[in-house]
RODO-2510 file (C-alpha; in nm, 4 decimals, decimal comma):
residues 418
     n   res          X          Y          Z
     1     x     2,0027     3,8419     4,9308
     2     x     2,1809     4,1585     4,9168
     3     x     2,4468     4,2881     4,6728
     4     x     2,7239     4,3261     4,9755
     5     x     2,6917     3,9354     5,0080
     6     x     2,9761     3,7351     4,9263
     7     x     2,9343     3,5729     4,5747
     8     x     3,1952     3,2345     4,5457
     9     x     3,5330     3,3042     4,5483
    10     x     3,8132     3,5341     4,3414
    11     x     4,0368     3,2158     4,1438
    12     x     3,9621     3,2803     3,8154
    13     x     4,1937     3,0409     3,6483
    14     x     4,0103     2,7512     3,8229
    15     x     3,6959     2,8717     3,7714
    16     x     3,7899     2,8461     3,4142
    17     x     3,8788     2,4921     3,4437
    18     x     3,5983     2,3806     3,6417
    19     x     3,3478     2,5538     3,3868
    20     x     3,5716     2,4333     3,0486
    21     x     3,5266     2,0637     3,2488
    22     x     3,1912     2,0824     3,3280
    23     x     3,0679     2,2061     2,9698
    24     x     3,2497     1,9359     2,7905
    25     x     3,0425     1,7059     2,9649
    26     x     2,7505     1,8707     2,7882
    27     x     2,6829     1,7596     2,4556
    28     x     2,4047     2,0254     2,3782
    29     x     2,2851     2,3622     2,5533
    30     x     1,9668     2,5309     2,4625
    31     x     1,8992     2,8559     2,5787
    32     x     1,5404     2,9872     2,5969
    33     x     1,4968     3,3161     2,5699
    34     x     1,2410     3,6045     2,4677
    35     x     1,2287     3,9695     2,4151
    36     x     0,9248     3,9821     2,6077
    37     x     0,8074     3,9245     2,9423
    38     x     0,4442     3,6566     3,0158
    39     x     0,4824     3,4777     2,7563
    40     x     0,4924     3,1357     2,9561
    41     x     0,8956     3,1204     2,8864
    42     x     0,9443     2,9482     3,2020
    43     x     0,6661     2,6670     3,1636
    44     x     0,8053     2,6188     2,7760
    45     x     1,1719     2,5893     2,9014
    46     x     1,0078     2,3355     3,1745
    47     x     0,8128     2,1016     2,9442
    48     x     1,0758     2,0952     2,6765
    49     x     1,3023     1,9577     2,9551
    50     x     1,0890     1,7345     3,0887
    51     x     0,9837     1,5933     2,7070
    52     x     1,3402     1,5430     2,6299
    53     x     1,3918     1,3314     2,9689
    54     x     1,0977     1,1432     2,9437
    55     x     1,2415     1,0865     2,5684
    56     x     1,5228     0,8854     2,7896
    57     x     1,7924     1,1833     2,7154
    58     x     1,9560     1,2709     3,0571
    59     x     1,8434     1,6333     3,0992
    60     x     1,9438     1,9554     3,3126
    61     x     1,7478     2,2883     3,3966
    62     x     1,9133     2,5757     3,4774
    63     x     1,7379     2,8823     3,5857
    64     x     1,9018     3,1970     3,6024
    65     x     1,6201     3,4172     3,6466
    66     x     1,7844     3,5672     3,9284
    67     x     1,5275     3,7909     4,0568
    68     x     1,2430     3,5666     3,9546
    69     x     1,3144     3,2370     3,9288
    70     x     1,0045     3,0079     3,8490
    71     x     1,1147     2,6784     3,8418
    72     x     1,1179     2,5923     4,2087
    73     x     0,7327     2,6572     4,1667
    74     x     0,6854     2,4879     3,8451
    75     x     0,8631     2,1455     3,9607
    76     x     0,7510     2,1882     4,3150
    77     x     1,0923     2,1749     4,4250
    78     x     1,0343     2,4589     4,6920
    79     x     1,1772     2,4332     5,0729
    80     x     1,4694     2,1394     4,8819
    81     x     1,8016     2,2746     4,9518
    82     x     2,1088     2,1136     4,7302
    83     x     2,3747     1,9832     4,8810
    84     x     2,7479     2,0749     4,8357
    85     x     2,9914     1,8107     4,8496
    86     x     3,3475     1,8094     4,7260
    87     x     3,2125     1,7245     4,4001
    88     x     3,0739     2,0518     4,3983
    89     x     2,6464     2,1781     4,4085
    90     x     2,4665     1,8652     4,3286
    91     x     2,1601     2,0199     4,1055
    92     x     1,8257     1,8318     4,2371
    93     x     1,6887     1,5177     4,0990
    94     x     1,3217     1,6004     4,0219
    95     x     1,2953     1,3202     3,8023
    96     x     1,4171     1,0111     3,6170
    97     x     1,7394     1,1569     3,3981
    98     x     1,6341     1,5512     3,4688
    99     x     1,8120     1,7727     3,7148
   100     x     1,7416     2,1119     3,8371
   101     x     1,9368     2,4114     3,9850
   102     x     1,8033     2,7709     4,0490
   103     x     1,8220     3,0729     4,2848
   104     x     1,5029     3,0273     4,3857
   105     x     1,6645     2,7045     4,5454
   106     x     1,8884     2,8846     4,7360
   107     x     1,6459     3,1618     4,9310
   108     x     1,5363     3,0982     5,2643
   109     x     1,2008     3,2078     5,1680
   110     x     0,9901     3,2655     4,8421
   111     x     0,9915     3,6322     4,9564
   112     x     1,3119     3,6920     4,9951
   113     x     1,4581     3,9279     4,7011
   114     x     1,7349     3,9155     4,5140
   115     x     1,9297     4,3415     4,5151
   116     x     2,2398     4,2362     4,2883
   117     x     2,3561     4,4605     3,9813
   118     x     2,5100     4,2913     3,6602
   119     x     2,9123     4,1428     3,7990
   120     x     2,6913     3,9645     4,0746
   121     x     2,4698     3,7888     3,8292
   122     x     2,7070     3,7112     3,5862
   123     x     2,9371     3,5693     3,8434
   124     x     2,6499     3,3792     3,9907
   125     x     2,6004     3,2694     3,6494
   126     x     2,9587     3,1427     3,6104
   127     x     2,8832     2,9317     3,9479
   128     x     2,6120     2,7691     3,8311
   129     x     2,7594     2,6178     3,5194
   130     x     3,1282     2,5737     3,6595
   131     x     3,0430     2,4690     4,0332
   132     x     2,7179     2,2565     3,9908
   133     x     2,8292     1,8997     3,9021
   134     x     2,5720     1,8322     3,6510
   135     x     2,7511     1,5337     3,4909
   136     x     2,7017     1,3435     3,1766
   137     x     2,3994     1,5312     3,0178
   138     x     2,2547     1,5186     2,6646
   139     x     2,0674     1,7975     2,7163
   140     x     2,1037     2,1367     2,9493
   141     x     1,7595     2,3588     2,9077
   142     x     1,8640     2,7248     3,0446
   143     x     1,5820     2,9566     3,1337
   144     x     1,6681     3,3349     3,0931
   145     x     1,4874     3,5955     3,2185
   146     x     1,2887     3,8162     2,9998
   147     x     1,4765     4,0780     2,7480
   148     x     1,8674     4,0795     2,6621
   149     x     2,0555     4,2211     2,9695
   150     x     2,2967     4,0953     3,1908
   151     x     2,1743     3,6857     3,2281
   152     x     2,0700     3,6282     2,8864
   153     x     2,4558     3,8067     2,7765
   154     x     2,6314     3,5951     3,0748
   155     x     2,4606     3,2651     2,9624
   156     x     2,5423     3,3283     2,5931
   157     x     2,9234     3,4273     2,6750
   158     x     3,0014     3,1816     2,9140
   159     x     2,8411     2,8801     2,6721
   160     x     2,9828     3,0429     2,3232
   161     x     2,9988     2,7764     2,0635
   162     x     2,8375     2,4996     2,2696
   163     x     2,4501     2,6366     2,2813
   164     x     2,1610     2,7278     2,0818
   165     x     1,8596     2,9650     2,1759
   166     x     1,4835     2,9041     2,1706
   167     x     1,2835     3,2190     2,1005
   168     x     0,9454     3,2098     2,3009
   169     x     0,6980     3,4661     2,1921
   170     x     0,2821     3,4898     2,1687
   171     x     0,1262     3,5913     1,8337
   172     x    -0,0052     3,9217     1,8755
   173     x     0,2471     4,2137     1,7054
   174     x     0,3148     4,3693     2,0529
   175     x     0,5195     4,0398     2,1445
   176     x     0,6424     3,9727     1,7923
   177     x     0,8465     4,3303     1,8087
   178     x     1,0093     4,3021     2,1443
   179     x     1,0843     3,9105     2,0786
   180     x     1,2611     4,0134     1,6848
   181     x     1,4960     4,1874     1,9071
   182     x     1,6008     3,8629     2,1149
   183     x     1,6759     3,7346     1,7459
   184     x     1,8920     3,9809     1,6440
   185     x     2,0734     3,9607     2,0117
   186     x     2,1368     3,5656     1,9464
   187     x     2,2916     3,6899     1,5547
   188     x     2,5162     3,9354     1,7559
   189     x     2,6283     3,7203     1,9347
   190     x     2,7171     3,4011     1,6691
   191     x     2,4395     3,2003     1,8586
   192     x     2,2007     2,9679     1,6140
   193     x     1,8572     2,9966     1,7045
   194     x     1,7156     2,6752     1,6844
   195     x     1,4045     2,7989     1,6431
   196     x     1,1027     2,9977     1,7563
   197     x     0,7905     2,8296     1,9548
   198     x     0,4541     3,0217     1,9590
   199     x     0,3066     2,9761     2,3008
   200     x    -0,0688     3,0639     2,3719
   201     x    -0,1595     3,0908     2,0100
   202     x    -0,5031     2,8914     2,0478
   203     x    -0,7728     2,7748     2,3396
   204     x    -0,8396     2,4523     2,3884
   205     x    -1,1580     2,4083     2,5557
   206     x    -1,1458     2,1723     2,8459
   207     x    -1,5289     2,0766     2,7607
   208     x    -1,4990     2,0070     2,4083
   209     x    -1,1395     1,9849     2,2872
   210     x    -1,2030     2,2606     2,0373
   211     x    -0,9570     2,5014     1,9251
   212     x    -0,9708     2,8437     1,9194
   213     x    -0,7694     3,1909     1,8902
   214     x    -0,7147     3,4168     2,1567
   215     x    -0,5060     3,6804     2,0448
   216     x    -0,4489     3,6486     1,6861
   217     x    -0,2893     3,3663     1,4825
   218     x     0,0580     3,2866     1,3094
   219     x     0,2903     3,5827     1,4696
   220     x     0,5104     3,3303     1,5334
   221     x     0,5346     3,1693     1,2262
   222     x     0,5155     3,5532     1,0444
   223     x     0,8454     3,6397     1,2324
   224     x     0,9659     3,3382     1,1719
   225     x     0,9795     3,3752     0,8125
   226     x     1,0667     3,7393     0,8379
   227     x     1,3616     3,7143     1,0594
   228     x     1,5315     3,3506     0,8438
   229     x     1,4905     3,1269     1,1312
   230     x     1,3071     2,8184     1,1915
   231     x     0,9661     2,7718     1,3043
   232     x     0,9448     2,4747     1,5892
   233     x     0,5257     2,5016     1,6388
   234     x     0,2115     2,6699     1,8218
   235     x     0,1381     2,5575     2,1974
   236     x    -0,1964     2,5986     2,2617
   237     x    -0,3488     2,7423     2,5876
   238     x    -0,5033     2,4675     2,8079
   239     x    -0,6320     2,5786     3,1322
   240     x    -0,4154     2,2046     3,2782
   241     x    -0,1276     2,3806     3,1864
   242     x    -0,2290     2,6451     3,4400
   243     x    -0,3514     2,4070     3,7007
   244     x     0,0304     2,1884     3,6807
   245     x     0,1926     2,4870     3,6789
   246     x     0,0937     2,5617     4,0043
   247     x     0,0702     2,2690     4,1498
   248     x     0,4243     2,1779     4,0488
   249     x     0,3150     1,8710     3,8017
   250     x     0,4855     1,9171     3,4271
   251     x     0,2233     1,9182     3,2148
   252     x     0,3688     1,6511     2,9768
   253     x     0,4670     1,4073     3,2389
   254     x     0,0785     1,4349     3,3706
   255     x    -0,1169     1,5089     3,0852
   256     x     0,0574     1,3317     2,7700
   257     x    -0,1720     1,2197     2,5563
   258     x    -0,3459     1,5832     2,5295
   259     x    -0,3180     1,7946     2,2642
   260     x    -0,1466     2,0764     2,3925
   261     x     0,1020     1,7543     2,5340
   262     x     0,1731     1,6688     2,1348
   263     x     0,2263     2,0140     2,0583
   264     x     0,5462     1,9983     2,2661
   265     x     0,6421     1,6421     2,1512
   266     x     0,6735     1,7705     1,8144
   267     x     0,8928     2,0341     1,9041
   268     x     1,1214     1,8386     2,0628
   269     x     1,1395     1,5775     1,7869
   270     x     1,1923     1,9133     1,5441
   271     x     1,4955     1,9800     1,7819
   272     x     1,6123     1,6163     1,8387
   273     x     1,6356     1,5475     1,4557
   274     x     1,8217     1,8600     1,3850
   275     x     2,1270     1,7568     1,6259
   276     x     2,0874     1,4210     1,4608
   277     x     2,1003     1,5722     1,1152
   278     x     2,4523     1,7391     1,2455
   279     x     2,5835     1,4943     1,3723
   280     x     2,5485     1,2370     1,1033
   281     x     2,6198     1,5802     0,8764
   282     x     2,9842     1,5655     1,1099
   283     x     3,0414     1,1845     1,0653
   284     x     3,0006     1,2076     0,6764
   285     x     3,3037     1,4610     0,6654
   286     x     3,5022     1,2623     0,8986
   287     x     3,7939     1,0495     0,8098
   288     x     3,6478     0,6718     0,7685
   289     x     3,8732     0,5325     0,9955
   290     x     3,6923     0,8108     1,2613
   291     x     3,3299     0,6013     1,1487
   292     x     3,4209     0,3252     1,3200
   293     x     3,3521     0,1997     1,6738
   294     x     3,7242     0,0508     1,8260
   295     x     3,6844    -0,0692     2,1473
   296     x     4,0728    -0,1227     2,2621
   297     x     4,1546    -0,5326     2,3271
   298     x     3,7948    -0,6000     2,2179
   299     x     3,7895    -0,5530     1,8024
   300     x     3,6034    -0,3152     1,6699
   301     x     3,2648    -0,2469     1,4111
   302     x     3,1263    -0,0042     1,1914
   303     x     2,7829     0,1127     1,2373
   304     x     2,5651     0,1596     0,9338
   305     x     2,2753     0,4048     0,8883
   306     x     1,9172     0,2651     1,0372
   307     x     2,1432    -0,0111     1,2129
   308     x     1,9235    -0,1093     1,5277
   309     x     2,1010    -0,3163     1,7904
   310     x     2,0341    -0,4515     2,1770
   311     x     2,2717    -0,4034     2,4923
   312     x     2,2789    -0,5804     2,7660
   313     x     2,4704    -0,4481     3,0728
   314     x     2,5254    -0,6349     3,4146
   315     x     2,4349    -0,4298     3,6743
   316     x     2,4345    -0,4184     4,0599
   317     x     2,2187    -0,0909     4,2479
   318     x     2,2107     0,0482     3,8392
   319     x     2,5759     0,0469     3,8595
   320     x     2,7903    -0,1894     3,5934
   321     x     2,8956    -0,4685     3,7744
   322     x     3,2539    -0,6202     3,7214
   323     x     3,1599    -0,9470     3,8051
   324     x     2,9424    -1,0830     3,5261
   325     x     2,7985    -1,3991     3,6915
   326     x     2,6951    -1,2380     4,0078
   327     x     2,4792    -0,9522     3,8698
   328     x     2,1464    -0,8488     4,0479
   329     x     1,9768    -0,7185     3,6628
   330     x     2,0361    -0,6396     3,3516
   331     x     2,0497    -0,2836     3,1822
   332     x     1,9020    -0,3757     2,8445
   333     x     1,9354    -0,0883     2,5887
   334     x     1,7948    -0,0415     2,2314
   335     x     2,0336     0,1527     1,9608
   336     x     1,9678     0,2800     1,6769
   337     x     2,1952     0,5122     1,4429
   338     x     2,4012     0,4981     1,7019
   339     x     2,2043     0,6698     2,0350
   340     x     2,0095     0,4805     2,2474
   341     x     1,6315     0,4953     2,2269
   342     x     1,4803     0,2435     2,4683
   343     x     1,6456     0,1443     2,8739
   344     x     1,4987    -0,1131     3,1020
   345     x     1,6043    -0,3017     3,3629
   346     x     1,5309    -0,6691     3,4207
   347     x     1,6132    -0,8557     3,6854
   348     x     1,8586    -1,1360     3,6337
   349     x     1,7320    -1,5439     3,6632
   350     x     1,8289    -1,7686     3,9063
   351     x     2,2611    -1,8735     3,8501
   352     x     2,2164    -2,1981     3,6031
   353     x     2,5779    -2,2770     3,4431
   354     x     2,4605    -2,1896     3,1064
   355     x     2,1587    -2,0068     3,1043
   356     x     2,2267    -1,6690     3,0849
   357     x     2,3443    -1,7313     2,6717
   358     x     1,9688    -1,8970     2,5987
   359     x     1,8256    -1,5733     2,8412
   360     x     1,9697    -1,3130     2,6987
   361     x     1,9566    -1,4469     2,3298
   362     x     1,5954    -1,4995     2,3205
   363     x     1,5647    -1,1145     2,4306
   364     x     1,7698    -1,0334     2,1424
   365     x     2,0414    -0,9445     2,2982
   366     x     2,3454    -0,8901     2,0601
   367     x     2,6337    -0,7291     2,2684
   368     x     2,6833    -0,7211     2,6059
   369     x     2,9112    -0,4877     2,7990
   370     x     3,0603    -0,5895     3,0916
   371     x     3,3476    -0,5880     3,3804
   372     x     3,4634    -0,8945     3,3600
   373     x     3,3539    -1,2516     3,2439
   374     x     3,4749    -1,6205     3,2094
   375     x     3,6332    -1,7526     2,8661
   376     x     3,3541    -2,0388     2,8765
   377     x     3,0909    -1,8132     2,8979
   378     x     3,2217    -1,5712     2,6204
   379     x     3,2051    -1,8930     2,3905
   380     x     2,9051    -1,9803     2,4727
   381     x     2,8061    -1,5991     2,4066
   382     x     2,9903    -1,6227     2,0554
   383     x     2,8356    -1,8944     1,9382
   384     x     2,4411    -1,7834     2,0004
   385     x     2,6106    -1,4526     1,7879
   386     x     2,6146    -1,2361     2,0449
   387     x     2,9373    -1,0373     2,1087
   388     x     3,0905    -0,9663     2,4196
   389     x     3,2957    -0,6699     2,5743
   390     x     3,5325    -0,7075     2,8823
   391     x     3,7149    -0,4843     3,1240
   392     x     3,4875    -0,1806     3,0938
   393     x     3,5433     0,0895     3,2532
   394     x     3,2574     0,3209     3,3095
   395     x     3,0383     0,2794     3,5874
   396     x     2,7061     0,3886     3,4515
   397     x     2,4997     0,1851     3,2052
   398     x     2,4206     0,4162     2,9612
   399     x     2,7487     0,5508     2,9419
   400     x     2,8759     0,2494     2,8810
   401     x     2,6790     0,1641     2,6150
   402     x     2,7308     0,5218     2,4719
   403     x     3,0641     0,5441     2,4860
   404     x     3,1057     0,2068     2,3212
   405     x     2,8901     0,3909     2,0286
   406     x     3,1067     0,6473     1,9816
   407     x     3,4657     0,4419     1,9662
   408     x     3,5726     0,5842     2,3181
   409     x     3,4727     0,3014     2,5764
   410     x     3,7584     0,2780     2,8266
   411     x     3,8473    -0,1027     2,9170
   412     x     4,1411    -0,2541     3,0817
   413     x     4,1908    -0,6185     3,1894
   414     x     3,9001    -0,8683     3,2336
   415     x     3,7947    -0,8752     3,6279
   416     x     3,6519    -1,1843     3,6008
   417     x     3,8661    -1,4277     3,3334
   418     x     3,8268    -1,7546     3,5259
***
């Protein structure tokens, strides 16, 4: 793909709206970076994606390794094209609640090269934030290439205020001096750095599990301390990770109760309780009437710390269905401190007048969601305790459920108030 080539077009003013739309749909952006090129960047940024989808958070992957984009490989999405609809680049589904875009997706072949200088990248950049529709996503993962140039800079300008980098690095001092320089590039720049993960630290031996150093132990945890950022943990070497990288399997999705497989659960929990830390840190300065959950037409509650509660959602094709008593299955969804931690879907029983109460009660059900649903039934609902929510207005599940968590659930008249 040659420089000369045509790059999106020239209206910035829209582009600004499209990207300022798009990002607010974001809640938070990490950005992994390092100083230093080999360090298995692009299989950390991969696997920390993957961990947080498989966590049920709804996940994007952006690479904008321009010249070298890995991901393709690493998710065995080569030879998938995404489609471009009015809604703009639809990123690729590659699994349950993760999404992918790259420039490797976009070659014709995997030996194609990329001859662009910096204003090409960083308007490529800008596309791939503001023109992909990525949606509603808890997380979006951005792999940068190697060093602080022009996608690292473009990333970090075009996401200022709304992202957070992950420092990659191996232990041994030759990776430990380029990689103190991506820290001071994220401090530049008014970025946090959420913390550093030390990758290839130890061998694990595939024929008895032990552990071992390769090139030297605790860089990452030395710079760490020396540069007055957290530490987020050691990923060991294991010749699977290897083997799934080229085949296109994540590691953790394949491999999850290994060691190495741990390794990145922890630092994803490390990063997971941090933005739970800040936003409970955000709720405690907030007004109290701003703690409470108001639902419009439906009353409201206040949820307490280490409150726990069960969602059930009517669905049709995993879409909220307005008309209660007709559902095909139920979204049921575990809360607790207010984000949901478990989703399954169960199919509904055969129509009984009256069953559905005694169903959903005994699976401890205590607030349903829905479009629309008769006055009997809500009494019945209200007096097994469980409370009921009409005229919502969001189509997914989740979001629903989410929404109705935060205070900002959308509802209108009851579809269904027969």
């Amino acid at each position: 793909m040659k420089e000369t080539e045509p790059c999106g077009h020239n209206d910035t003013a829209d582009d600004d709206r499209k990207l300022k739309e798009r990002l607010a749909r974001i809640k938070h952006t990490l950005i992994v970076l390092s100083g230093k090129g080999g360090v298995g960047k692009s299989t950390v940024a991969v696997n920390l994606a993957m961990s947080l989808s498989m966590k049920g958070y709804k996940t994007g992957l952006l690479d904008v390794d321009i010249h070298g984009p890995s991901i393709p490989t690493l998710l065995d999405l080569k030879g998938q094209l995404p489609v471009v609809n009015v809604g703009g680049i639809e990123p690729l589904e590659c699994w349950p609640r993760l999404k992918a875009m790259s420039m490797g997706l976009l070659l014709h072949d995997d030996d194609q090269p990329v001859i662009w200088r910096g204003p090409m990248k960083g308007n490529a950049i800008k596309q791939f934030l503001g023109d992909v529709a990525w949606g509603e996503l808890d997380y979006l993962v951005v792999d940068c290439p190697p060093g602080t140039g022009d996608e690292p800079l473009s990333v970090a300008q075009l996401l200022s205020g709304k992202s957070s980098g992950i420092i990659v690095t191996t232990p041994q001092q030759v990776a430990t001096v380029d990689v103190a320089k991506c820290i001071t590039f994220c401090k530049s720049l008014n970025m946090p750095v959420e913390g550093i993960v030390e990758n290839m630290g130890t061998f694990i031996c595939p024929h008895c599990s032990q552990e071992t150093d390769i090139f030297s132990r605790g860089g990452g945890m030395s710079l760490a301390l020396r540069m007055n950022v957290p530490f987020l943990g050691n990923i060991p070497l294991d010749p699977e990770i290897v083997q799934s990288g080229d085949t296109g399997k994540p590691y953790v999705y394949h491999y999850p109760t290994s060691k190495t497989a741990k390794r990145f659960e922890e630092v994803v929990a490390k990063i997971i309780e941090r933005h739970s830390k800040e936003t409970k840190a955000a709720m405690a300065q907030a007004p109290e009437e701003f703690l409470k959950v108001v639902v419009p037409g439906n009353g409201s509650q206040s949820p307490k710390k280490g409150d726990v509660m069960k969602f059930a959602v009517p669905t049709n094709d995993k879409k909220l269905c307005q008309h209660f008593g007709h559902c095909e299955a139920f979204a049921i969804m575990e809360t607790e401190d207010g984000r949901v931690v478990s989703e399954a879907y169960i199919d509904a029983p055969a129509h009984e007048p009256g069953l559905l109460p005694k169903w959903l009660a005994e699976k401890g059900v205590q607030c349903i969601i829905a479009g629309g649903m008769g006055s009997r039934a809500k009494g019945l609902f209200a007096e097994r305790g469980i409370n009921v929510i009409t005229g919502a207005q969001a189509e997914d599940p989740r979001q629903a459920v989410e929404l109705y968590l935060m205070g900002t659930l959308e509802t209108g008249a009851n579809t269904c108030d027969h």
